[in-house]
C-alpha positions as CSV (number, residue, x, y, z in Angstrom):
1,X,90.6,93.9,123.7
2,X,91.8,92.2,120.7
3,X,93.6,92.8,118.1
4,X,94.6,90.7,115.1
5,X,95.1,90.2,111.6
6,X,91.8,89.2,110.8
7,X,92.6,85.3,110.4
8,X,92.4,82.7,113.5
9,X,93.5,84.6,116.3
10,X,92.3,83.5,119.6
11,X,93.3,86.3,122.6
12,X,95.1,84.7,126.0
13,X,94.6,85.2,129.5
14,X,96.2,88.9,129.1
15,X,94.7,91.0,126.4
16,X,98.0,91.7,124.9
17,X,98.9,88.5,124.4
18,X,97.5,86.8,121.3
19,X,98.4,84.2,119.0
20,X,98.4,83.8,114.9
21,X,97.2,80.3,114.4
22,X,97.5,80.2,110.3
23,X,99.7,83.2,109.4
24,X,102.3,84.2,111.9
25,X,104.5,87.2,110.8
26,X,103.2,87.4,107.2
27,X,100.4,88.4,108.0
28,X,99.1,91.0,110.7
29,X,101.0,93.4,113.6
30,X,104.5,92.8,114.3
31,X,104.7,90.2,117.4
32,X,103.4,89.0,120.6
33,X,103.5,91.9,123.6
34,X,104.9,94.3,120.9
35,X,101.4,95.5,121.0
36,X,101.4,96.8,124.4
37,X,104.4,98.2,123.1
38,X,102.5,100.0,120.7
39,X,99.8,101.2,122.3
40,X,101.1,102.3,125.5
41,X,104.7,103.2,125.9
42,X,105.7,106.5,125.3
43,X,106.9,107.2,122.2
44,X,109.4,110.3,121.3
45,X,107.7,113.9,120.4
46,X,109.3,114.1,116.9
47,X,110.8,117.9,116.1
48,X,108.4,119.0,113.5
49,X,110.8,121.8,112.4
50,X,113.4,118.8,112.0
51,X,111.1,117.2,109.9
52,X,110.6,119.6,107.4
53,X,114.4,120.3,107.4
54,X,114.6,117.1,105.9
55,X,112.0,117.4,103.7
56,X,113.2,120.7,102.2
57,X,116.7,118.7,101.9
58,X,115.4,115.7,100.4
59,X,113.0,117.1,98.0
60,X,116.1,119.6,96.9
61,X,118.4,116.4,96.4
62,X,115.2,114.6,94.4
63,X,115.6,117.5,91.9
64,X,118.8,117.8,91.6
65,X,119.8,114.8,90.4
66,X,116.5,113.7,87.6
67,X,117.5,116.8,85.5
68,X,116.6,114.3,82.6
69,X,113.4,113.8,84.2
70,X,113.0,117.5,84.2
71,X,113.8,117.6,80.3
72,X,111.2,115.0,79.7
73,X,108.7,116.7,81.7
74,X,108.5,120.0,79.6
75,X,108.7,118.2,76.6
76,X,105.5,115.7,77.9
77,X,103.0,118.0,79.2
78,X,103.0,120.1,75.8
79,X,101.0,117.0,74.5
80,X,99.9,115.3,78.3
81,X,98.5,116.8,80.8
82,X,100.3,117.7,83.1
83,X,102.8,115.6,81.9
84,X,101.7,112.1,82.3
85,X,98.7,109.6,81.4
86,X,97.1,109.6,84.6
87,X,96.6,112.0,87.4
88,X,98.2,109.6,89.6
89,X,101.2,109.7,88.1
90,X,101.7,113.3,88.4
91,X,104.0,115.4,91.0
92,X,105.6,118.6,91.5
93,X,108.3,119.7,90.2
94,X,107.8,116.8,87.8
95,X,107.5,113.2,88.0
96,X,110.2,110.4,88.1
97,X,109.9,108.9,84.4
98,X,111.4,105.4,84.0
99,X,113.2,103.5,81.1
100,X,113.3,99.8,82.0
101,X,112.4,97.1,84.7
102,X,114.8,93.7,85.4
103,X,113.4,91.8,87.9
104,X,113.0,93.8,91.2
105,X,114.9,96.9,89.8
106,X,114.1,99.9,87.8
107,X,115.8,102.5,86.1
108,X,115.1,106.2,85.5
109,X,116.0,108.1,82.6
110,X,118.7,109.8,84.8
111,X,120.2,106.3,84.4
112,X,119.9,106.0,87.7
113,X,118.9,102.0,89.5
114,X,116.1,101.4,91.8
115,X,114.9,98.2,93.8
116,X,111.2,98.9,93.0
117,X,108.6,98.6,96.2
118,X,106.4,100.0,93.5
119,X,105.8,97.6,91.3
120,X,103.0,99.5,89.2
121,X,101.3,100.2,92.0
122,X,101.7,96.4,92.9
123,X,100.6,94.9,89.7
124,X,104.3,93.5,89.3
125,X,104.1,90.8,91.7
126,X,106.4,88.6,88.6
127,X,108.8,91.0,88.7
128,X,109.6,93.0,85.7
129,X,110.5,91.2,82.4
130,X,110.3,87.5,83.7
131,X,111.4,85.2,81.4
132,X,108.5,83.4,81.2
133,X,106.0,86.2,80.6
134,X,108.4,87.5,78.2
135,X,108.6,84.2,76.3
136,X,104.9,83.5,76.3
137,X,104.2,87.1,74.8
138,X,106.7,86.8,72.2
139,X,105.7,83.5,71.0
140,X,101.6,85.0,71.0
141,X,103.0,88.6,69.1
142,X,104.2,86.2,66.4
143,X,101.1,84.9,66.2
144,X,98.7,87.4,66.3
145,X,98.1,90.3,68.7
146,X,94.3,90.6,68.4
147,X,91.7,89.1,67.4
148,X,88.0,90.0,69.6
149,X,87.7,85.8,69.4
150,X,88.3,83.6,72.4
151,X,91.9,82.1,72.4
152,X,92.9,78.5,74.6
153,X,94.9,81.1,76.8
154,X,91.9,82.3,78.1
155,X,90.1,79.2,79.0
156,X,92.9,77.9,80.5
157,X,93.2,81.2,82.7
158,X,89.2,80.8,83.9
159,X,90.4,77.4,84.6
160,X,92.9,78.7,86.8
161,X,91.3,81.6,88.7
162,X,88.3,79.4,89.3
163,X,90.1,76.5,90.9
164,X,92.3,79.6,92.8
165,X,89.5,81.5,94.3
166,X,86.5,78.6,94.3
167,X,84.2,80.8,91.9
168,X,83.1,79.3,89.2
169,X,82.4,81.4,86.3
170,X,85.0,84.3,84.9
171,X,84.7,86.7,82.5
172,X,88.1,89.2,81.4
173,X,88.2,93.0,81.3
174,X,91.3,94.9,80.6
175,X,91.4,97.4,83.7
176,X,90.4,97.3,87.6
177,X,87.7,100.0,87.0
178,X,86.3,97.7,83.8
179,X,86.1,95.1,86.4
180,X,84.5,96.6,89.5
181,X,81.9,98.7,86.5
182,X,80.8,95.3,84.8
183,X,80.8,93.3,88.7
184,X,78.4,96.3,90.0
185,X,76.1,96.1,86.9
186,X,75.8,92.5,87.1
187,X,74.7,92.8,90.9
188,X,72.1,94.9,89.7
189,X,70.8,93.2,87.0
190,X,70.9,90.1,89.1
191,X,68.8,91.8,92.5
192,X,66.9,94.4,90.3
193,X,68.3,97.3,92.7
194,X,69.8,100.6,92.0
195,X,71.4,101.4,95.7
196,X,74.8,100.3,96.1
197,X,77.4,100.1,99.6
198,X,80.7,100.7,100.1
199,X,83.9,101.3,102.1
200,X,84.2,105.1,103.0
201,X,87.3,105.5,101.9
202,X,88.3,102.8,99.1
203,X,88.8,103.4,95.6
204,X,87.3,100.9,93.8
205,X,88.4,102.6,89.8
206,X,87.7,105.5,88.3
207,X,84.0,105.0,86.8
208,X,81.2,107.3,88.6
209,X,79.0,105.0,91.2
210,X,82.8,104.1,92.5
211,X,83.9,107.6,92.9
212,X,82.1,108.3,96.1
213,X,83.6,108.9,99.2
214,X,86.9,108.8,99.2
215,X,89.7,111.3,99.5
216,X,87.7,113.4,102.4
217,X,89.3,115.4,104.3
218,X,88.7,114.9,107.6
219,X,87.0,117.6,108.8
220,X,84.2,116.7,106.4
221,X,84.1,112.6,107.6
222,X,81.1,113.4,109.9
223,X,79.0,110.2,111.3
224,X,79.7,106.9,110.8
225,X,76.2,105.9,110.7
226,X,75.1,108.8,108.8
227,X,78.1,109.1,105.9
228,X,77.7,111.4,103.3
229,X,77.9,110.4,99.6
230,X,80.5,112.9,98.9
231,X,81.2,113.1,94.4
232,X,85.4,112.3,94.0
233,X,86.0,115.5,92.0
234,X,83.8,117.0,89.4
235,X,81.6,115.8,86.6
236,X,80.2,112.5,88.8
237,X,76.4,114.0,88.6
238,X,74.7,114.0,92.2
239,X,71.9,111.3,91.1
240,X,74.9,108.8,90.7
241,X,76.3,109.9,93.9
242,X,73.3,109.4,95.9
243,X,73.1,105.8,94.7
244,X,76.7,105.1,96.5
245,X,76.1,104.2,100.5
246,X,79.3,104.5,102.1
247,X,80.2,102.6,105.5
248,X,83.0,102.5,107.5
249,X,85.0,99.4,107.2
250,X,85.8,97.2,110.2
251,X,82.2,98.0,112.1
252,X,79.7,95.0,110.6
253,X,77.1,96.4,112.8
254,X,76.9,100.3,111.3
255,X,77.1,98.7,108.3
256,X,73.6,96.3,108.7
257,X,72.1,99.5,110.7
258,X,72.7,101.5,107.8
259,X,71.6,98.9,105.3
260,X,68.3,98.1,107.5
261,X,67.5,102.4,107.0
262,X,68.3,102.0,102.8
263,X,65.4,99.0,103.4
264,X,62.8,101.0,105.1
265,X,63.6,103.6,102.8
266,X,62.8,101.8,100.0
267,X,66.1,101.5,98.5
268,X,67.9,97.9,99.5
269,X,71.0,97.8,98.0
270,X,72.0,95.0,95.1
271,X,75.2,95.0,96.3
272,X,78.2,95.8,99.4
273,X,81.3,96.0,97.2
274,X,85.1,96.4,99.4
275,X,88.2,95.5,99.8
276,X,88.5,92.3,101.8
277,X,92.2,91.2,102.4
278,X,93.0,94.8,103.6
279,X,91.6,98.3,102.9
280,X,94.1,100.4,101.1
281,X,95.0,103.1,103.4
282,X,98.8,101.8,104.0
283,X,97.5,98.6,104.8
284,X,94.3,97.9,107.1
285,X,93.4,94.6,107.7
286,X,90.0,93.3,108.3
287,X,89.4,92.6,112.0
288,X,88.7,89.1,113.5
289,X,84.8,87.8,112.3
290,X,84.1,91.1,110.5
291,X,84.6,89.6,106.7
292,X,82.3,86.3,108.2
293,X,79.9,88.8,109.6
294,X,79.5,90.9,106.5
295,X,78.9,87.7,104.3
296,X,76.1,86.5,107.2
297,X,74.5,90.5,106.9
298,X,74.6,90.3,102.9
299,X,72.9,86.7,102.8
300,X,70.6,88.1,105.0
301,X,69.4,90.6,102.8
302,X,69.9,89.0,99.8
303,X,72.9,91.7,99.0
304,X,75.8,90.4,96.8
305,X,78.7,90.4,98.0
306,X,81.8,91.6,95.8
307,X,85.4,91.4,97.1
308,X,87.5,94.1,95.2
309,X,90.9,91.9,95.1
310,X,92.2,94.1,92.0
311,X,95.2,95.2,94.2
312,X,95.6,92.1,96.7
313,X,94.2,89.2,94.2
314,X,97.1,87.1,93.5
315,X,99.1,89.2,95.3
316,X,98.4,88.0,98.8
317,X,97.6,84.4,98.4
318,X,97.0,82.4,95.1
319,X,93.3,82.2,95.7
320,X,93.6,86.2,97.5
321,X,91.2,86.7,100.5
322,X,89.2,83.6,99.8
323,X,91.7,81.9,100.6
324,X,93.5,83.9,103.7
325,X,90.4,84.5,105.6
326,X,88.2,81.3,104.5
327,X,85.3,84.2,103.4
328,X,83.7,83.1,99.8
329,X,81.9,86.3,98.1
330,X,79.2,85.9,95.4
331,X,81.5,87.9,93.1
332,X,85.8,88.5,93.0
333,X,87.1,91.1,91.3
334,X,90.5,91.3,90.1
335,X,93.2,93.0,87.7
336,X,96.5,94.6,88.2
337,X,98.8,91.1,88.7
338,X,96.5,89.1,87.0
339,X,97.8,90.4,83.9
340,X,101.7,89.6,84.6
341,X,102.0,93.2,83.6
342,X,100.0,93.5,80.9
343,X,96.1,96.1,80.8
344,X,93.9,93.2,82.6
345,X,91.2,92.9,84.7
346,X,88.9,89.8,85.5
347,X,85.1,88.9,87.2
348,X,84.6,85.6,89.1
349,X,81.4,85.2,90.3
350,X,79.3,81.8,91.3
351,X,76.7,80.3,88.8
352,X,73.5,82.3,90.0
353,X,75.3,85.3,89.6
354,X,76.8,84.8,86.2
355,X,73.3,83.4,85.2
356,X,72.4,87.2,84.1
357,X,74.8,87.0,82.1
358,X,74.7,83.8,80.4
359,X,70.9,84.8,80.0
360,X,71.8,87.9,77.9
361,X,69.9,89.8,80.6
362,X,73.1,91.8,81.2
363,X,75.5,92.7,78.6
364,X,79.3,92.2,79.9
365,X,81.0,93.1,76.4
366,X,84.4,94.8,75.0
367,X,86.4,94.5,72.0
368,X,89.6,93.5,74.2
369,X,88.5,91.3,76.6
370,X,90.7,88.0,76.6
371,X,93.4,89.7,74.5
372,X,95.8,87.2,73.0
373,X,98.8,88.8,74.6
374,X,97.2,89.5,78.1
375,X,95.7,85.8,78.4
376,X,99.1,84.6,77.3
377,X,101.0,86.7,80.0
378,X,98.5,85.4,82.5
379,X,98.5,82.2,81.5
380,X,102.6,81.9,82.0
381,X,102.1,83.9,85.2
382,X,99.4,81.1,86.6
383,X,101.5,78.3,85.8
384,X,104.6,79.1,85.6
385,X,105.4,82.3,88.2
386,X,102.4,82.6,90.9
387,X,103.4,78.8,92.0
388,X,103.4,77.6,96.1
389,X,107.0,78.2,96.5
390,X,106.6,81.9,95.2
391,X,104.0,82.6,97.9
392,X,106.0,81.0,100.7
393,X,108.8,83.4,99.9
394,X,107.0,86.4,99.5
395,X,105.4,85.5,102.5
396,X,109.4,84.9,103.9
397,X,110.4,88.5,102.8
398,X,107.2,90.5,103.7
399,X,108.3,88.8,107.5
400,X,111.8,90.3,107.3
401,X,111.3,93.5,106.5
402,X,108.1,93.9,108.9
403,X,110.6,92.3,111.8
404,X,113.5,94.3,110.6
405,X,111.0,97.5,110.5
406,X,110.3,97.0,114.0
407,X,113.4,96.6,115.2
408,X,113.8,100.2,114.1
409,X,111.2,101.7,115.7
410,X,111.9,99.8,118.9
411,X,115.5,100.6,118.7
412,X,114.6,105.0,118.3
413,X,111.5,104.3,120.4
414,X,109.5,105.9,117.0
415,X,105.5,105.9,117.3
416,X,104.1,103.7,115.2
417,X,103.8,99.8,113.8
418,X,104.4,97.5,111.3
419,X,101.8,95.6,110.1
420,X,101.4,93.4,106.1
421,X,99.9,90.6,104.4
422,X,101.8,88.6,102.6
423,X,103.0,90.6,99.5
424,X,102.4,94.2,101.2
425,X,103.5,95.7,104.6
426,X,104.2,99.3,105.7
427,X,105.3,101.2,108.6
428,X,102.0,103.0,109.9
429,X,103.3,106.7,111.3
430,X,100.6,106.4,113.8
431,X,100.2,106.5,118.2
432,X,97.1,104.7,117.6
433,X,95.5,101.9,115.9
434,X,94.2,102.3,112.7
435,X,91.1,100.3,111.5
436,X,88.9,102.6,109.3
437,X,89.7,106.0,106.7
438,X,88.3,108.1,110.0
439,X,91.4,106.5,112.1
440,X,93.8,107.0,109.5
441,X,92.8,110.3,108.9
442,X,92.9,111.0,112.4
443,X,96.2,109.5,113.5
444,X,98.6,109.2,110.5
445,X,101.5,111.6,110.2
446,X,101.1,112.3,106.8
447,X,104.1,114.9,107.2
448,X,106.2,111.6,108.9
449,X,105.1,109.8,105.6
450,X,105.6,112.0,103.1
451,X,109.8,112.3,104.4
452,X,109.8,108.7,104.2
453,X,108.9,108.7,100.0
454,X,111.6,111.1,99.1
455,X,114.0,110.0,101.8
456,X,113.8,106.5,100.0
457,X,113.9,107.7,96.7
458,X,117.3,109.6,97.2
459,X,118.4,106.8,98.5
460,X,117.7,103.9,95.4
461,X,114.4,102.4,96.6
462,X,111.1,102.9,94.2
463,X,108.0,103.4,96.4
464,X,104.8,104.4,95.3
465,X,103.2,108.2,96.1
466,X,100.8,108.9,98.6
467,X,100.3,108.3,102.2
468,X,97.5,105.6,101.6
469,X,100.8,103.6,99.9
470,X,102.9,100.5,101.3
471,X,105.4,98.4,100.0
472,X,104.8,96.0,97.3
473,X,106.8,92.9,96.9
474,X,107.8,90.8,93.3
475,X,108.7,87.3,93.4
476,X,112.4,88.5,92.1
477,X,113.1,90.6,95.2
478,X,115.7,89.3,97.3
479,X,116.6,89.1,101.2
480,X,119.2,91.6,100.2
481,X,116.5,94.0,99.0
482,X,114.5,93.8,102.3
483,X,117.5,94.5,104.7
484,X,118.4,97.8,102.5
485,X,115.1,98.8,102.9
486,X,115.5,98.3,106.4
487,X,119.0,100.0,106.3
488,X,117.2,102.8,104.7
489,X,114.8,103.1,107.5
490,X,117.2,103.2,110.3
491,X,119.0,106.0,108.5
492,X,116.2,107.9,108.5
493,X,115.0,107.0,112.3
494,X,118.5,108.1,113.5
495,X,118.4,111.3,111.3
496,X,114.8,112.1,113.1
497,X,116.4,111.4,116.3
498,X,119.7,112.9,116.7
């Protein structure tokens, strides 16, 4: 038994001992025999009644003081619905609406000053308004905004991401769900298949052959060798959903079972598109060999292999999961921080690939692809922001606060773990390991989870909605941001406990 954070871990003589030979601490579970810890002692029965004491409490303090938020809310859903561009912005009562971002702090329109763990759902790995983004898009607004012709700026970015994440040719989007759309379509133009495979349970955007699978209750999982292609919502018609293969991730050998059926059936899929440096369910990470042993199926079969980096791509390592786990796909999609907080989105993919394309044998098209101002932002960020000593402190503060998390649920005997890469970390509310969407939905205290967002709101820290959500870090936040964090967890630890 072995477990690990999916990069260079060799087990010793006793199965809980194990050692991190590239990434310690930044990367992976907490420490050393801390997972015996984990796993076997006895953790305290937390008072569920307690827990939604302190919910009802919380939630009650959230309201009262955003009245201004309140205000905005009935005045924004007469024109948006439900009061906010995107469904995942909404919540009840109303949402949180901000004003401004300096670095690693928001503020609301209550006035009222957040570190953000947020970070636009952690696109903000620059930190808000960085001087050098902001220079850079100044000096391009002056210039010109738009112009649907190829600028320097976005040369020099391909130049970048290329050298980053060893893929050769890039083309730029202007949205995660343009990216993983346009990488899909080129995997089928390239193989000449329809079928597709994924992750059960990752959100790869919002266009219909990625909305499959995800969000299931867990009631409805069913077998992992047998996953349903379950529509996300209404209006995704069947015949697109049937074209979507989920897997679970972490388990290579369902996946080429599974894959070997779609063959006999007919149906060989052009491509396995999922997260690599961690599946977005708090944060999973990929298990020792799996990522090599899903590139060795896919070559096998003559599958492509896309990584989805749009949430961890820059944010994890400058060339993302390439880089952390030594795994090259055929195709990298990315967006979110490549855009230093601008709409962006971007497809790296080797020379065969990209060939289709070149060819004109699939169009990859849109008016505001390489926009002026985004390439300029990116640019700045590539040079100027994302450098070595950026990633060796994220990688610094990401350590403190998963130690300093520890310590807390050492200290209250709590169940569950701390585990993160690089950028992104959480506190998993969980008396078991979790390594797929079955596990999570199985063993996460989503009750546990849901205290934590409000108890940290009420108490100046920004996190992002949901219990798939972690903690996003920015190059501006400080070692004094990580131990209030950590502050803010004991208070809450000893309020569960008392």
């Amino acid at each position: 038994m072995t477990f690990g954070c999916g990069g260079g871990f060799q087990s010793g003589e006793n199965d809980a001992e194990w050692i991190c030979l590239e990434y310690p601490c930044q990367m992976g579970w907490a420490k050393d025999k801390e997972l015996e810890r984990m796993f076997t002692q006895t953790s305290v029965t937390l008072d569920r009644s307690r827990i939604k004491h302190l919910m009802e409490r919380e939630e009650r303090r959230l309201v009262e003081r955003t009245p201004k938020s309140g205000k905005m809310f009935e005045r924004a859903r007469l024109s948006m619905v439900n009061g906010v561009p995107s469904s995942y912005q909404a919540r009840d009562p109303w949402p949180i609406y901000l004003e401004e971002g300096r670095g690693s702090r928001v503020w609301d329109v209550d006035g009222t000053e957040y570190i953000d763990f947020h970070n636009g759902f952690g696109s903000m790995v620059q930190g808000h308004a960085h001087p050098a983004i902001v220079e850079a898009v100044q000096r391009q607004v002056a210039r010109g905004t738009h112009f649907a012709a190829t600028t320097e700026d976005s040369i020099v970015v391909a130049e970048g991401l290329a050298e980053r994440f060893g893929l050769p040719q890039w083309r730029f989007v202007n949205s995660g769900s343009e990216a993983t759309m346009d990488a899909i379509r080129i995997a089928r133009g390239l193989t000449g298949r329809d079928t597709i495979v994924k992750i059960f349970g990752s959100y790869h955007g919002h266009h219909d052959y990625a909305m499959v699978s995800i969000g299931v209750p867990f009631d409805k999982i069913g077998d992992p060798d047998n996953y349903a292609s379950l529509p996300y919502g209404a209006g995704i018609p069947k015949v697109v959903s049937d074209m979507t293969i989920p897997v679970p991730f972490n388990d290579a050998e369902v996946m080429e079972r599974r894959i070997r059926r779609l063959i006999d059936e007919g149906r060989a899929p052009a491509c396995v598109i999922m997260e690599a440096a961690m599946m977005n369910l708090g944060v999973i990470l990929p298990e020792p060999g799996y990522l090599e042993a899903v590139r060795a199926i896919t070559k096998r079969y003559g599958i492509v292999l896309i990584f989805d980096e749009v949430k961890t791509g820059l944010c994890v390592a400058p060339g993302g999961a390439t880089e952390k786990f030594g795994v090259t796909p055929d195709m990298v999609t990315l967006a979110k921080a490549v855009g230093g907080g601008l709409p962006a989105g971007a497809i790296g993919a080797t020379h065969e690939v990209m060939d289709v394309v070149r060819s004109g044998k699939v169009y990859q098209v849109g008016t505001y692809n390489g926009n002026p101002l985004t390439m300029a932002a990116a640019r700045a960020s590539l040079e100027q922001v994302l450098t070595p000593d950026a990633y060796r402190h994220l990688d610094a503060l990401n350590t403190r606060l998963m130690q300093g998390c520890e310590e807390v649920l050492r200290k209250y005997n709590l169940p569950g773990y701390t585990i993160g890469i690089s950028s992104k970390g959480t506190v998993t509310f969980s008396r078991e390991k979790i390594r797929d969407y079955a596990s999570f939905m199985a063993n996460q205290d989503g009750e546990l989870t849901n205290l934590a967002w409000v108890w940290n709101m009420n108490r100046g820290l920004f996190m992002t909605p949901g219990r798939e959500e972690e903690w996003t870090l920015s190059v501006s936040h400080t070692f004094e941001d990580a131990d209030h964090y950590i502050a803010t967890f004991d208070a809450l630890a000893y309020e569960l406990t008392r």
